[in-house]
C-alpha positions in Angstrom: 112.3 92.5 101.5 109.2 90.9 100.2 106.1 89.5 102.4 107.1 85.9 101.4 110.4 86.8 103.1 108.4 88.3 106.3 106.2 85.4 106.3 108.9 82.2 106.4 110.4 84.1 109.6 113.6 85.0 108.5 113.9 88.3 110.3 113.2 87.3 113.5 116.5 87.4 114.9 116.5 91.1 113.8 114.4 92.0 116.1 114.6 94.2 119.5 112.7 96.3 122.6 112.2 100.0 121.1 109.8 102.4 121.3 107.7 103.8 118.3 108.3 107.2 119.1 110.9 107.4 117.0 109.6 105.3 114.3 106.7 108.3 114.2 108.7 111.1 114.1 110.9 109.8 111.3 108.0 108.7 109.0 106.3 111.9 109.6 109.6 114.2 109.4 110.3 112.4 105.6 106.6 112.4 104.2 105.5 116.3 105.8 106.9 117.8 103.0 104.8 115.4 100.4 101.8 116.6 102.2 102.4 120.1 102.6 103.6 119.7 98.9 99.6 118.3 97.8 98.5 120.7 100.3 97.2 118.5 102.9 96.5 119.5 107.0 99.4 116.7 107.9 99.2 116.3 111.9 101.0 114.0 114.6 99.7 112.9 117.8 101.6 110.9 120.3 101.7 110.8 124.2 105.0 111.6 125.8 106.5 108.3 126.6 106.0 104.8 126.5 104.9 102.8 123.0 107.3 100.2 124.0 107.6 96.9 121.4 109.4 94.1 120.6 110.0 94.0 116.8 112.2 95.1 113.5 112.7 98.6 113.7 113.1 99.1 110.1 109.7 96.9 109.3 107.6 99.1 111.3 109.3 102.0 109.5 108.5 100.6 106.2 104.8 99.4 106.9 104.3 102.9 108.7 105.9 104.7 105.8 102.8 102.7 103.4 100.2 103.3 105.1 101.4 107.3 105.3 101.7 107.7 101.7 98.7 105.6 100.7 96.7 108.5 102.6 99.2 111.1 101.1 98.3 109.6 97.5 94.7 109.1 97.8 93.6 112.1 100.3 92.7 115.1 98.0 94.0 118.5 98.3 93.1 120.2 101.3 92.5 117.1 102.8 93.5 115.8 106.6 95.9 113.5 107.7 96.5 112.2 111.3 99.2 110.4 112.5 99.0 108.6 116.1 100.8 107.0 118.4 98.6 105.7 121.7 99.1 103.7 124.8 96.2 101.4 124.7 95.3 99.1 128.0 96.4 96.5 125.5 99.6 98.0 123.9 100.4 100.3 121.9 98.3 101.5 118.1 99.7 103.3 115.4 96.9 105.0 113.8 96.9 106.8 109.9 93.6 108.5 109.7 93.1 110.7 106.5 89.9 112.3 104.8 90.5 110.7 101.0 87.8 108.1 99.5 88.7 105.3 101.9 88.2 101.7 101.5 84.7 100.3 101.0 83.7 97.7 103.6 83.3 94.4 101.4 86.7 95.4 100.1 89.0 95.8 103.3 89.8 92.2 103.3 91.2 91.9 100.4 93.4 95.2 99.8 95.9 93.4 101.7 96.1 90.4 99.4 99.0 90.7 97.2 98.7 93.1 93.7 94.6 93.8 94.6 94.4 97.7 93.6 90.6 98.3 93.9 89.1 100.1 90.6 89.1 103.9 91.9 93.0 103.2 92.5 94.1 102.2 89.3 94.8 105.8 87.6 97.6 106.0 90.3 101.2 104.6 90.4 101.5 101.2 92.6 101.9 97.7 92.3 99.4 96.4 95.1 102.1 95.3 97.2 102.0 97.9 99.7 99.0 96.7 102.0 100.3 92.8 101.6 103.4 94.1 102.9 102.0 96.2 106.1 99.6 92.9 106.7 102.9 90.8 106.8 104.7 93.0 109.1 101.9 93.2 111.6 101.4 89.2 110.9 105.2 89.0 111.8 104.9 91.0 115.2 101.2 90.0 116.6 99.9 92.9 115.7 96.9 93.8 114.2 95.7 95.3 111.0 92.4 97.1 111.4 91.0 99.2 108.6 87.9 101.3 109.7 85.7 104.1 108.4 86.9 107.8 108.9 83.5 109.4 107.7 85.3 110.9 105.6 88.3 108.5 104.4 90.2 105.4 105.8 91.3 104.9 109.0 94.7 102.1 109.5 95.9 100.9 112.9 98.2 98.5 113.9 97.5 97.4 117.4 100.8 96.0 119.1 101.2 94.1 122.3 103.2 95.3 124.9 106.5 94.4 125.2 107.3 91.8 127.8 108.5 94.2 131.3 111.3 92.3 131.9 112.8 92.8 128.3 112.0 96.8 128.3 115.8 98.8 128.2 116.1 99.8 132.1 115.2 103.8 131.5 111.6 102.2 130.3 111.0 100.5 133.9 108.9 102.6 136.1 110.9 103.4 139.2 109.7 102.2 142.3 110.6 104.5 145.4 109.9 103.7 148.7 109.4 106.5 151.3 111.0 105.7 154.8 111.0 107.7 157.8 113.6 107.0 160.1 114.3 108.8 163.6 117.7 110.0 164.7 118.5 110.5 168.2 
């Protein structure tokens, strides 16, 4: 699937309530041997439940799984890599931190235009369509695409919304018990 594709719309009836948990584990799970592989501290964060939102499951796969191995590609050996999954007050982030060169400031807003590879990325394999594609996904579900400074290297998040409460499966529903105190004669 292309970004044009993501852009006109034509997945939206693909999409459903999950949580990113799993999402997390499964990048991480497929990519730990890459960084292990280049020698790289490859960690994973994530609280124990929650990360509830409404979107294509296999999108958020695919635009996690970019921004993962952009860090795995451009961190150097030895180099960190953290993966996280947070509940924000606002919903939940996906963060990709990683110690490598990063992106300079007056570039961010372009690396996500489609084939830009900035000069000190050009002796590696790519076609400049991976950060046009994780910008489309995150245009596609509200969510936002923040690039930051890692001091070293990049940081990536993608800050979702929550997903609506009354479209969360039942088991995500916080249970409400009521404590009564009744006396038998």
């Amino acid at each position: 699937m292309c970004s044009s594709d993501l852009e006109a719309g034509s997945v939206r009836e693909t999409m459903e309530d999950f949580s990113l948990h799993e999402i997390v584990e499964g990048v991480c799970e497929l990519y730990a041997p890459l960084a292990d592989e280049k020698r790289l501290n490859f960690s994973i964060r994530k609280p124990q439940e929650g990360a509830f939102i409404h979107g294509n499951r296999n999108l958020i796969t695919q635009a996690l799984a970019n921004l993962v191995d952009n860090a795995i590609k451009y961190t150097p050996a030895g180099g960190t890599i953290l993966v996280s999954l947070e509940n924000a007050e606002s919903g939940p982030v996906l963060l990709v931190a990683d110690s490598g060169p990063g992106i300079p400031p007056e570039d961010r807003a372009r690396v996500t235009d489609r084939f830009v590879r900035l000069e000190t990325s050009r002796h590696s394999p790519g076609t400049g369509l991976g950060l046009s594609l994780v910008a489309a996904v995150a245009r596609l579900h509200e969510a936002e695409l923040v690039f930051e400074d890692n001091r070293p290297g990049l940081r990536a998040e993608l800050r979702f919304k929550h997903a609506e409460p009354e479209r969360l499966p039942p088991k995500a529903l916080p249970v409400r018990v009521e404590a009564r105190s009744e006396t038998v004669h």
